[in-house]
N, C-alpha and C positions, 0 to 999 in steps of 0.2 A: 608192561606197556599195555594201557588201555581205550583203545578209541571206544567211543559211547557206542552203544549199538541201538543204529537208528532203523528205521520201518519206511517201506514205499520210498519216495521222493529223498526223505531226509537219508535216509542208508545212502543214496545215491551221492548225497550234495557233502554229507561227510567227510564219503571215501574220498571223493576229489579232493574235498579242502586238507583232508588230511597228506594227500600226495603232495601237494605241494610243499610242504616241509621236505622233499626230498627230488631227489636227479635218478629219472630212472634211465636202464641200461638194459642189453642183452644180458642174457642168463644161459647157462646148460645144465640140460636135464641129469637128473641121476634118480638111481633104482631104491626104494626104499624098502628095508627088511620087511620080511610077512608081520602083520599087525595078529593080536590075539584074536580070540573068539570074544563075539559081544558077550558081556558078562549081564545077570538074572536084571532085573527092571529093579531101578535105583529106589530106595526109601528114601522117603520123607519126612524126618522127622522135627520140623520146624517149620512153623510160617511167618516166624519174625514179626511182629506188629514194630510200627515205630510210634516212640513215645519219647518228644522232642524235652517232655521235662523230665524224665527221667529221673529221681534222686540219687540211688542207687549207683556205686558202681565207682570205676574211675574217672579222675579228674586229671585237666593239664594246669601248669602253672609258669610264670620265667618263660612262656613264649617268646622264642626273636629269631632273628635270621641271623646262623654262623656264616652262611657266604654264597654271593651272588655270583649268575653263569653267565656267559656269555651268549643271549639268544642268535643272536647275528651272527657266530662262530657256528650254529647247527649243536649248542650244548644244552639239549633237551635233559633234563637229569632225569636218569627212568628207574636206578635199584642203588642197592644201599648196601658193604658188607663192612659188617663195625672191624675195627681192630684194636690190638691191647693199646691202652692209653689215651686212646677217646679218639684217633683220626679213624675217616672212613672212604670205603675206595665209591667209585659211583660208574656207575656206566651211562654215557650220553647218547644217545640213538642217531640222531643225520648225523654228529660232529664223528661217529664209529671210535671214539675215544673211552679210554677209560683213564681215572682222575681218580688221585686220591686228595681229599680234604683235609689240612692239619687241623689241633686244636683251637690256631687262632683264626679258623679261617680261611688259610693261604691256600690257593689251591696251585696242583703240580698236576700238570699231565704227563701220564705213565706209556700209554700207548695210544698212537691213532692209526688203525687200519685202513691198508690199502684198500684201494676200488677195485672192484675186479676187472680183468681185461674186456676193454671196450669201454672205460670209464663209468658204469653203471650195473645196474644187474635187473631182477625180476623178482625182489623179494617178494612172497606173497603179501596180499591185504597194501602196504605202503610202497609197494615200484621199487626202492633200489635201499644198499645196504644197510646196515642198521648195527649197533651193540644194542644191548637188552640187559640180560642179567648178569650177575656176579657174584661172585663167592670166594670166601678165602678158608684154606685148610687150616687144621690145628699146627702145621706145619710152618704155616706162613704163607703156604703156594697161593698165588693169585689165578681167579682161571673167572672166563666171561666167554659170553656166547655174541658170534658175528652169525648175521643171517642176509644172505646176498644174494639167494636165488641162484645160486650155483653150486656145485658140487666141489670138494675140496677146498670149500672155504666155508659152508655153513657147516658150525658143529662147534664144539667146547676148546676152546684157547686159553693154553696156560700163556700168565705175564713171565717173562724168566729174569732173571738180574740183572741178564746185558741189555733187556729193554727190547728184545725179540721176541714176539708172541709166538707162539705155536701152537701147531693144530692140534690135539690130542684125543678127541674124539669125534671125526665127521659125522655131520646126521646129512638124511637127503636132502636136496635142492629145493623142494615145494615145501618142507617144514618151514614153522616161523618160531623156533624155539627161542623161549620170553623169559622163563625163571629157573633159575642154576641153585640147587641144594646138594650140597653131599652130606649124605649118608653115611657117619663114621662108622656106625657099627656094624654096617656092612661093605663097606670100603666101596662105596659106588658113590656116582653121580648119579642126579634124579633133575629131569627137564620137563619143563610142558611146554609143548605144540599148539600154538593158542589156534594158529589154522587147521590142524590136522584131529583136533578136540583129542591129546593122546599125553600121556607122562611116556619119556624115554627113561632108560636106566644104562648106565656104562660102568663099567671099572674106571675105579681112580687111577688106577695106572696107565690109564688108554686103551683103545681099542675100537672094534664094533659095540655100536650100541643097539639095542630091542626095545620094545613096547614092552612097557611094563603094565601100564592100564589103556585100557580101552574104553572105559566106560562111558555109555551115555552121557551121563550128566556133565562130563567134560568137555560135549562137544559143541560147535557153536553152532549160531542161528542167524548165520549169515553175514557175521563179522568175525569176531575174536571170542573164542569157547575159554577152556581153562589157561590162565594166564598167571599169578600169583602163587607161589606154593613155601611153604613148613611142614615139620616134622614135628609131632609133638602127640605124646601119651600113647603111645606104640600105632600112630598112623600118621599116612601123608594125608596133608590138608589140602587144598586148591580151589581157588577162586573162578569163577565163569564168568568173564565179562558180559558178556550177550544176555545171558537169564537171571543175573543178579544176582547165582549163590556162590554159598559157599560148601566144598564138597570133601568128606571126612571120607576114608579111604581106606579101613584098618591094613595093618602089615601081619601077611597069612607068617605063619614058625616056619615056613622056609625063605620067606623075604619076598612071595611073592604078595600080590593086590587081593585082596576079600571086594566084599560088593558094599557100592558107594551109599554115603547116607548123605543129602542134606541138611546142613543144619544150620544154614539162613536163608534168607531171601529177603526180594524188595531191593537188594541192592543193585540194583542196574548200573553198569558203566564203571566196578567194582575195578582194581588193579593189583594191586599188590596187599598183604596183610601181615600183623604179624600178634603174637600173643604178650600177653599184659603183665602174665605172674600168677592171674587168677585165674584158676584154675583152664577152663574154656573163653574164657574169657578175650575178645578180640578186639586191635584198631586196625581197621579200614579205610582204605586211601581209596578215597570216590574220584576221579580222574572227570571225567565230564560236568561234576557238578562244583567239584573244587571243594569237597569235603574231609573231613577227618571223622570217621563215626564209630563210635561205642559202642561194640556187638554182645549182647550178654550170652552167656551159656544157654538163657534161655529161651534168644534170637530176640530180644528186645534191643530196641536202636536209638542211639542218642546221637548228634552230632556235636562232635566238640570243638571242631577249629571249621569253618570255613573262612568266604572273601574276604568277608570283615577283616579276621586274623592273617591275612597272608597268604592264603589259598588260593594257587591259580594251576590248574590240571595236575591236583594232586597225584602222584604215581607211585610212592614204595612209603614202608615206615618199616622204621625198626627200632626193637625195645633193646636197652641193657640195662639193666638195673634200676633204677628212678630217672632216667634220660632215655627221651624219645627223640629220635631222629626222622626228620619228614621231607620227604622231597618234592618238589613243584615244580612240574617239564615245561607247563605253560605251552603246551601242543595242540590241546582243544580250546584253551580258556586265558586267557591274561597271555603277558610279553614279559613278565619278567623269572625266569627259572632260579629258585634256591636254593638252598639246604637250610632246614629249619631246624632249630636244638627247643624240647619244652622238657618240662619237670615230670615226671610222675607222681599223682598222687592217689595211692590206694585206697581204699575204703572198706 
């Protein structure tokens, strides 16, 4: 989830507009684990120029819309987790639903979460509850994150069979945890804190969860910090909404965080990402500007879908194989939320 991060007057007129997509409500506090020590001053290794004709690189193709949301139901579509056979599950944010998409389209709602008592809560940055990310195990297990500004409801929810979510790993009440990865090869979950500028780490089994980074460059600048996150080439990747990058994370040989490198920028208002196939290679779901953008390994920037194409607050993508899947919450920008299916074509 990515609100633009705006400056003076506009950060103000924003955050309102963006409350109003939502009912806010009391909240109760809860105690959050000790955070790490700040970790050495982040490198920079990218400054991204954008170069709007870019040759190079990948292309989309067979652009169209697999299935439209209901805005008026509060189904903001914000993440995206594929499954075998080509449906995908989705997390909606005000509707606190999670939906899985079939092949033709059809969509089914899997769970819609309660409100919490007192009919609202305190989530940070948006006023009241929210779903955000999702992910599904090798297993099959469905699990997504509720964020409601209270304790014993914000944190990671497994979907179970009978259609009962549960809780399985609380995080604190002031967190606004946004993107859900698990980590097979170390059997955890991996969250980022888009208020809190922080990645959590838990056992897939449940449990207490800790800060696993802390790092600077993850934090915000007065909106929403690290928001979007992947695993890929032995580190955690993440997005900053607020400073436009993106932020490469190595995984130290005990599993924990090395010190952060940038390696985009320019991208403001950034939300979700995911990788191409080539090598560093990145697409980018620009959320404020209703983009799709072509990140190169070596931070050069092309955009390949916007308005024109059906871009309206662009918010997750994700690769499998020559099919790209793209979501549009239509939160900051346009009224109508989709799910978009295009081609990949490599080069």
């Amino acid at each position: 989830m990515s609100p633009h991060r705006p400056t003076g007057l506009r950060r103000r007129a924003a955050t309102l507009g963006l409350a109003t997509l939502f009912v806010a409500a009391p909240a109760a506090a809860a105690a959050a684990p000790a955070a790490l020590a700040t970790p050495a001053p982040t490198a920079v290794l990218a400054t991204t120029p954008t170069h709007p004709d870019h040759a190079a690189g990948t292309r989309l193709g067979d652009v169209r819309v697999l299935a439209h949301f209901d805005r008026a139901a509060g189904q903001v579509a914000e993440s995206i987790a594929l499954e075998p056979g080509g449906s995908v599950i989705i997390g909606m944010i005000p509707a606190r639903q999670v939906v899985r998409v079939a092949r033709d389209g059809a969509v089914q709602v899997l769970a819609t979460m309660p409100l919490p008592p007192g009919g609202g809560g305190t989530t940070p940055v948006v006023g009241s509850p929210v779903v955000t990310g999702v992910a599904r195990s090798d297993s099959g297990a469905v699990y997504f994150l509720y964020s409601s500004g209270q304790g014993g409801l914000t944190g990671i929810w497994q979907l179970r069979p009978s259609g009962e979510p549960r809780l399985v790993v609380p995080l604190p009440a002031d967190t606004f945890p946004n993107a859900l990865v698990i980590d097979g090869k170390r059997d955890r979950f991996l969250v980022t804190d888009s208020t809190g500028g922080h990645i959590w780490q838990a056992p897939l089994r449940g449990g207490e969860a800790s800060v696993w980074s802390a790092d600077p460059a993850l934090a915000p600048d007065g909106f929403f910090g690290a928001n979007g996150m992947k695993i890929h080439d032995g580190a955690v990747w993440a997005s900053n909404s607020d400073r436009g990058t993106i932020v490469r994370i190595p995984v130290t040989k005990d599993g924990g965080s090395g010190r952060a490198e940038i390696r985009a920028t320019a991208l403001e208002g950034i939300d979700d990402f995911d990788f191409t196939g080539r090598g560093a290679e990145i697409l980018a779901a620009i959320n404020q500007s209703s983009r799709l953008v072509r990140v190169g390994a070596d931070g050069a920037q092309e955009t390949l879908l916007h308005a024109g194409d059906g871009m309206q607050g662009t918010t997750a993508v994700a690769v499998r194989g020559n099919r790209v899947y793209v979501t549009n919450g239509a939160n900051l920008a346009g009224n109508v939320p989709t799910l978009m299916l295009a081609e990949l074509h490599r080069r």
